[in-house]
PyMOL CGO cylinders between C-alpha atoms (Angstrom):
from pymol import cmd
from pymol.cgo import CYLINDER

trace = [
    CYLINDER, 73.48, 85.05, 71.00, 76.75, 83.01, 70.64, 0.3, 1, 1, 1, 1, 1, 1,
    CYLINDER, 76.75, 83.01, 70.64, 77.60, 82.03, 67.10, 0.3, 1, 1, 1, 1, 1, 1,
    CYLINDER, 77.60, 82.03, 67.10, 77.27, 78.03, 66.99, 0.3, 1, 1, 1, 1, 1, 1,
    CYLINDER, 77.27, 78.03, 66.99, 79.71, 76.24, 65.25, 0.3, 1, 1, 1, 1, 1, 1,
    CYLINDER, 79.71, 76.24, 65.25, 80.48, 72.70, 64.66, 0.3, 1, 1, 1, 1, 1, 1,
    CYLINDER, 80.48, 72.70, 64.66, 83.36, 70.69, 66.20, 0.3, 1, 1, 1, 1, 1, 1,
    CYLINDER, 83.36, 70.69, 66.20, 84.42, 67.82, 63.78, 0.3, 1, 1, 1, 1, 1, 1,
    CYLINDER, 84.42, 67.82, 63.78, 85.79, 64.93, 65.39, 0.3, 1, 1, 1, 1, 1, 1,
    CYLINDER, 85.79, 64.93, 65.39, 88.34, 63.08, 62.93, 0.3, 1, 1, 1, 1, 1, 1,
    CYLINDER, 88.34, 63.08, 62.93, 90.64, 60.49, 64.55, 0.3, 1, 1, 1, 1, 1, 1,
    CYLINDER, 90.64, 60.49, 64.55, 87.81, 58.58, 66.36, 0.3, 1, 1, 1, 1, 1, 1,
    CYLINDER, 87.81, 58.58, 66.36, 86.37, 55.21, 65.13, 0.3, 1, 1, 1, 1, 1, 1,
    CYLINDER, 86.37, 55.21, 65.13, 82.65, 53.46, 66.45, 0.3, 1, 1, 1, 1, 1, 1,
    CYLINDER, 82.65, 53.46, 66.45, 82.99, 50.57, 67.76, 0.3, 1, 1, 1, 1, 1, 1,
    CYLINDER, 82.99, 50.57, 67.76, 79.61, 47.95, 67.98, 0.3, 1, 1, 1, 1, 1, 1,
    CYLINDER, 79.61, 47.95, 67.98, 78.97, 44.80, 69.97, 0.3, 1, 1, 1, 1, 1, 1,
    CYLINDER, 78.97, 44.80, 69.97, 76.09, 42.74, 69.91, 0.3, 1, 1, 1, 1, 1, 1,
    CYLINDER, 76.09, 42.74, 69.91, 75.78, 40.28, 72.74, 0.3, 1, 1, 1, 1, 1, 1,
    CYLINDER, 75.78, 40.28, 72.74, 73.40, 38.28, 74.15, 0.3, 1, 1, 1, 1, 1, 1,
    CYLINDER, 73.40, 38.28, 74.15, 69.83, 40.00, 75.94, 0.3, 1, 1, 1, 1, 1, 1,
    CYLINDER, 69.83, 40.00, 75.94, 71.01, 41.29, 79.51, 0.3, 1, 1, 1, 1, 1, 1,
    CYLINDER, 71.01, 41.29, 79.51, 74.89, 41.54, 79.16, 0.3, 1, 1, 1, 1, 1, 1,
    CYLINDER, 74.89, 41.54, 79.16, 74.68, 45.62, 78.26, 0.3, 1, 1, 1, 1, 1, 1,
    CYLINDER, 74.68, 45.62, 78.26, 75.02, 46.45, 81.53, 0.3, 1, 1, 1, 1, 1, 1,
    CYLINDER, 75.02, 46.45, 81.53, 77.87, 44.56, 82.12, 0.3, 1, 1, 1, 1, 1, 1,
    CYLINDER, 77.87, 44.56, 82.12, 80.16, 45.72, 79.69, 0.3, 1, 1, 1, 1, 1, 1,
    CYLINDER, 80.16, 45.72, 79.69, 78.46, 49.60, 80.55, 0.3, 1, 1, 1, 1, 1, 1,
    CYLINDER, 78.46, 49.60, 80.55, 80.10, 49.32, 83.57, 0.3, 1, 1, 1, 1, 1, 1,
    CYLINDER, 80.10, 49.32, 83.57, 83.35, 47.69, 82.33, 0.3, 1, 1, 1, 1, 1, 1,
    CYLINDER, 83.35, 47.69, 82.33, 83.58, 50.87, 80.21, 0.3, 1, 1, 1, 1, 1, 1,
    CYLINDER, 83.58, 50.87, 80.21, 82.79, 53.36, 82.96, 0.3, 1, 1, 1, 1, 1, 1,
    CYLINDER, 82.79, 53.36, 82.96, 85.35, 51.95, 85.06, 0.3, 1, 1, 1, 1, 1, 1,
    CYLINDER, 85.35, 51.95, 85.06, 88.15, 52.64, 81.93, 0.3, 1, 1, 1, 1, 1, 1,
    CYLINDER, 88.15, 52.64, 81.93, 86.76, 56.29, 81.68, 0.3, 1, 1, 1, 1, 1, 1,
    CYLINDER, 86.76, 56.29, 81.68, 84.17, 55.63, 79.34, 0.3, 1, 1, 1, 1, 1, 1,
    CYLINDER, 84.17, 55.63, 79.34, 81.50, 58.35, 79.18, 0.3, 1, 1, 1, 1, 1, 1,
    CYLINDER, 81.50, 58.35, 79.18, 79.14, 56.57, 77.65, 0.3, 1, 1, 1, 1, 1, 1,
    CYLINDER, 79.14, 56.57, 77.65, 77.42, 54.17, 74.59, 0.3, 1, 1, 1, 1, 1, 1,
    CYLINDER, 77.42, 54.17, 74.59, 74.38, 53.50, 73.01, 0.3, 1, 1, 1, 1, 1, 1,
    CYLINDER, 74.38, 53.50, 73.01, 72.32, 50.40, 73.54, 0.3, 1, 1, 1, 1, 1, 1,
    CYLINDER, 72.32, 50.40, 73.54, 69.42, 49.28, 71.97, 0.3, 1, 1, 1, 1, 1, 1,
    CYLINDER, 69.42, 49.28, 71.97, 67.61, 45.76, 70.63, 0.3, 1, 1, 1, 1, 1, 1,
    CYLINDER, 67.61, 45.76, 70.63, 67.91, 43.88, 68.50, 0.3, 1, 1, 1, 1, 1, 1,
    CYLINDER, 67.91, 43.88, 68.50, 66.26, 40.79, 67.06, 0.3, 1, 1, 1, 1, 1, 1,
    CYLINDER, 66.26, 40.79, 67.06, 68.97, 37.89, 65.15, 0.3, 1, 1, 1, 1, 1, 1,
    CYLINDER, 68.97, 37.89, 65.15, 68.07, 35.20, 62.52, 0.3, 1, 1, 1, 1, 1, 1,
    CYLINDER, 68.07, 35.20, 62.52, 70.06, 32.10, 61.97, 0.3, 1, 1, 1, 1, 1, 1,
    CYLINDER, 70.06, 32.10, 61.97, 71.23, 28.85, 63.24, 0.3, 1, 1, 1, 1, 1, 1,
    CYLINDER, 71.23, 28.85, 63.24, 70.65, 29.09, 66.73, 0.3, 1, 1, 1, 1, 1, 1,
    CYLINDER, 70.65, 29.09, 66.73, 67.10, 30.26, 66.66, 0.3, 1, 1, 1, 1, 1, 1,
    CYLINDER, 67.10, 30.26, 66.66, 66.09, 26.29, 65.52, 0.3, 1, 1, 1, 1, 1, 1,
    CYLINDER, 66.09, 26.29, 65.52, 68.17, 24.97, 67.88, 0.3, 1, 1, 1, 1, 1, 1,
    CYLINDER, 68.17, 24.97, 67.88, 65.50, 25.11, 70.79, 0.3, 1, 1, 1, 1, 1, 1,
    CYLINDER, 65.50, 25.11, 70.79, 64.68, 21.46, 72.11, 0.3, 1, 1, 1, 1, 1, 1,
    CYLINDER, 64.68, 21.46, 72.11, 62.27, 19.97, 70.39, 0.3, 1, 1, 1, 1, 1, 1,
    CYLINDER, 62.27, 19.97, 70.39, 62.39, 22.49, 67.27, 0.3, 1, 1, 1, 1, 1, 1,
    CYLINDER, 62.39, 22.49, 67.27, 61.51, 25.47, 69.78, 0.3, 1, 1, 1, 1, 1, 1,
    CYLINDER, 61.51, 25.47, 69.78, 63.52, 28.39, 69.40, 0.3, 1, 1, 1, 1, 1, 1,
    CYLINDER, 63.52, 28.39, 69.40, 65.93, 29.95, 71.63, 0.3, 1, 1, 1, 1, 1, 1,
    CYLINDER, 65.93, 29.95, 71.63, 65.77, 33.50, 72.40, 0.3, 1, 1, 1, 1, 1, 1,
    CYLINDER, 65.77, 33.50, 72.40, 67.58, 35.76, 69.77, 0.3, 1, 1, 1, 1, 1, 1,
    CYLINDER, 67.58, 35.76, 69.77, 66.74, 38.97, 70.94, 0.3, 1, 1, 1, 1, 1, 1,
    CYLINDER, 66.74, 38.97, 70.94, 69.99, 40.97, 71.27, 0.3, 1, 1, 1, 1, 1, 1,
    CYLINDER, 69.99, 40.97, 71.27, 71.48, 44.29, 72.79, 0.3, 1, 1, 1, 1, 1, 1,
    CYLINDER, 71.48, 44.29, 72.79, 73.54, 45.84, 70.46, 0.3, 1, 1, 1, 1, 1, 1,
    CYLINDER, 73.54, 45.84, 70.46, 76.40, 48.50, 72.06, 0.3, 1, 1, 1, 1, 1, 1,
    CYLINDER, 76.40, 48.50, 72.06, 77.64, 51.05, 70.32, 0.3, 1, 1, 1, 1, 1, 1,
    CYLINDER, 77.64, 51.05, 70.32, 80.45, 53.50, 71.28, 0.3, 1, 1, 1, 1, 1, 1,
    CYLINDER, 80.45, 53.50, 71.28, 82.56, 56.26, 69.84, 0.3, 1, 1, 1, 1, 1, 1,
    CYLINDER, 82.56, 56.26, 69.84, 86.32, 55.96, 70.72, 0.3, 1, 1, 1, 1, 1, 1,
    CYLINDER, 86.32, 55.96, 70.72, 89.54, 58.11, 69.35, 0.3, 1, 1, 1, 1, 1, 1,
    CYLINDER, 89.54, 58.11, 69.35, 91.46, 56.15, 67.62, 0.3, 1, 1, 1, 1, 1, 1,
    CYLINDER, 91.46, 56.15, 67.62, 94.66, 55.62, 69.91, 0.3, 1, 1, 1, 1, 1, 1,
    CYLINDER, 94.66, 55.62, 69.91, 92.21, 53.59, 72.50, 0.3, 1, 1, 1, 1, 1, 1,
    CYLINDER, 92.21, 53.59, 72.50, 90.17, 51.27, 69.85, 0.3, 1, 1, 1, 1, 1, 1,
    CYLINDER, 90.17, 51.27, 69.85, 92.35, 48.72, 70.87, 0.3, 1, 1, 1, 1, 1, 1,
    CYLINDER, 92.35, 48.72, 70.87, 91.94, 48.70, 74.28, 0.3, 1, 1, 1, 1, 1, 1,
    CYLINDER, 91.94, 48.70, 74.28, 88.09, 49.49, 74.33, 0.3, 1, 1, 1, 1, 1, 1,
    CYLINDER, 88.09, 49.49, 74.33, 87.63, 46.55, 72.25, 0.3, 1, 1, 1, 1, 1, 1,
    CYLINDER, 87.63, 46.55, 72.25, 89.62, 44.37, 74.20, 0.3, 1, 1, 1, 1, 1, 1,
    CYLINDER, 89.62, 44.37, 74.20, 87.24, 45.32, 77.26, 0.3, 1, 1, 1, 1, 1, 1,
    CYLINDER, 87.24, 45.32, 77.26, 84.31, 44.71, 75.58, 0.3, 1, 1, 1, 1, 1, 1,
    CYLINDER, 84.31, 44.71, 75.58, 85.47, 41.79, 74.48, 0.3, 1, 1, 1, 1, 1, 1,
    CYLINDER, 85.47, 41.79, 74.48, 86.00, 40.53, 77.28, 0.3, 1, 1, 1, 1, 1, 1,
    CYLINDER, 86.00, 40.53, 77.28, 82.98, 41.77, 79.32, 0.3, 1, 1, 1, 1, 1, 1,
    CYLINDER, 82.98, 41.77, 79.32, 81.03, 40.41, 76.91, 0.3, 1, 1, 1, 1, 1, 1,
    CYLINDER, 81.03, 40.41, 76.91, 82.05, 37.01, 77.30, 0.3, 1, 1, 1, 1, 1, 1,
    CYLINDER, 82.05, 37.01, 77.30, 82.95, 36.49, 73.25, 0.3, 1, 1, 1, 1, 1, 1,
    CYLINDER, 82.95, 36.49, 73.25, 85.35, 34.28, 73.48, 0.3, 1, 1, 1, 1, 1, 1,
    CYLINDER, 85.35, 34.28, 73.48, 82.52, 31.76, 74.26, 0.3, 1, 1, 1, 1, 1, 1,
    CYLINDER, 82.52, 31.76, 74.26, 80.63, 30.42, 71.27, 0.3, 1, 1, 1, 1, 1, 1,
    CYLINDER, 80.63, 30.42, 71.27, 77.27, 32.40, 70.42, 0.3, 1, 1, 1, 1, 1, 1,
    CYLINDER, 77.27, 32.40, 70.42, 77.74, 35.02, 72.84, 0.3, 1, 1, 1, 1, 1, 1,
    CYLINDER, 77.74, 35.02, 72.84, 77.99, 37.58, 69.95, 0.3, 1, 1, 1, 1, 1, 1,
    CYLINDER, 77.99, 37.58, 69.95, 80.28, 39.28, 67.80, 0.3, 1, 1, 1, 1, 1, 1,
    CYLINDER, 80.28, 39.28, 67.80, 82.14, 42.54, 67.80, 0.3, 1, 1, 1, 1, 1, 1,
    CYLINDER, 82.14, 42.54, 67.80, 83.68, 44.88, 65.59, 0.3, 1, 1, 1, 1, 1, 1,
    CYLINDER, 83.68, 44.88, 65.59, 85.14, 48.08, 64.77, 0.3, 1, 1, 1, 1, 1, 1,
    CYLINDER, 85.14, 48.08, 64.77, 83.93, 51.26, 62.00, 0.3, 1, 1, 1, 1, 1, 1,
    CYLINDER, 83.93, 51.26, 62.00, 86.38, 53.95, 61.10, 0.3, 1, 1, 1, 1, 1, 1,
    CYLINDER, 86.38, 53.95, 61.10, 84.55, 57.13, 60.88, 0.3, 1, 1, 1, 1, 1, 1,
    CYLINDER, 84.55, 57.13, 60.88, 85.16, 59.68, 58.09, 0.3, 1, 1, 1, 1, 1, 1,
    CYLINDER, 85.16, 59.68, 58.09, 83.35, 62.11, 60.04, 0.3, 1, 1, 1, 1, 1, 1,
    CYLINDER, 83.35, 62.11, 60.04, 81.84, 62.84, 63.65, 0.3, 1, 1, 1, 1, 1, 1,
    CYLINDER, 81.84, 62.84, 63.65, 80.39, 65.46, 66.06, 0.3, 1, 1, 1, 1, 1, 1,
    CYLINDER, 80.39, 65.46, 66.06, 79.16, 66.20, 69.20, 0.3, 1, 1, 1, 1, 1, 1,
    CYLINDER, 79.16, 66.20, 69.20, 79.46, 69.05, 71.92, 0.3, 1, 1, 1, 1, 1, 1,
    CYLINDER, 79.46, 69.05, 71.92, 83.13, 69.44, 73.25, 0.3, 1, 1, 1, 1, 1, 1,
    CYLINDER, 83.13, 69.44, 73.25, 83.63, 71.54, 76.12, 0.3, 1, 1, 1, 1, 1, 1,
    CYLINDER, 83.63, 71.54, 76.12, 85.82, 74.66, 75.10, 0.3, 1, 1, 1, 1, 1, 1,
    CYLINDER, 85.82, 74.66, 75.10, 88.26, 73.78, 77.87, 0.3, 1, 1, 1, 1, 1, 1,
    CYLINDER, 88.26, 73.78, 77.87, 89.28, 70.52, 75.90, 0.3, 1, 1, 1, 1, 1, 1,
    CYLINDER, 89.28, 70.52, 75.90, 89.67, 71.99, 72.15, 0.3, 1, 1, 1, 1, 1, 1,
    CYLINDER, 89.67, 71.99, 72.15, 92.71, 72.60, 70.97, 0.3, 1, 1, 1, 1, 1, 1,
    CYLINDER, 92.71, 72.60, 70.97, 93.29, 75.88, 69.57, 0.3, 1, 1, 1, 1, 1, 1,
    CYLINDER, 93.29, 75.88, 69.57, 94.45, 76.15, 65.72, 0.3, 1, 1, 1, 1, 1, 1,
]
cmd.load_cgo(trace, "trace")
């Protein structure tokens, strides 16, 4: 049996978008078409403002999708600017955006792609 080992990923950063229900896909496929692998979506359910703002006192849908994706470093700007802009943010209560650094991070790397010490 092959000796397992972990591959630490250091210079990468997570970056996590939460946008309105239904506009996950959108930005997925923004991201695929930049070489993207992949994210993670899931719900999400937001308090505030908006939720009274329904007519009449009802309230507005706050469920959310929340994106999340792990990027080296070098392309955190231009990820974010994608997402940013698939996501429509620039538009008031469409959702918000930012960026983590991560300290530490790991995941399979095929051996092809590792750079030898």
């Amino acid at each position: 049996m092959a000796k397992r080992k972990v591959t630490n990923l250091t210079e990468v950063a997570l970056i996590t978008c939460v946008v309105q229900k239904g506009l996950a896909d959108t930005i997925n496929s923004s991201l695929l078409e930049v070489g993207v692998q992949g994210s993670t979506v899931h719900m999400g359910v937001g308090t505030g403002v908006r939720e009274r703002l329904g007519i009449l006192g009802v309230a507005v849908d706050v469920e959310r999708e929340v994106i999340s994706v792990m990027v080296p470093v070098d392309q955190t700007d231009r990820i974010f600017e994608r997402i940013f802009l698939a996501g429509r943010l620039d538009t008031p209560g469409m959702g918000y955006i930012y960026v983590t650094p991560l300290l530490q991070a790991a995941t399979y790397i095929p051996p092809n792609l590792l750079i030898s010490d």
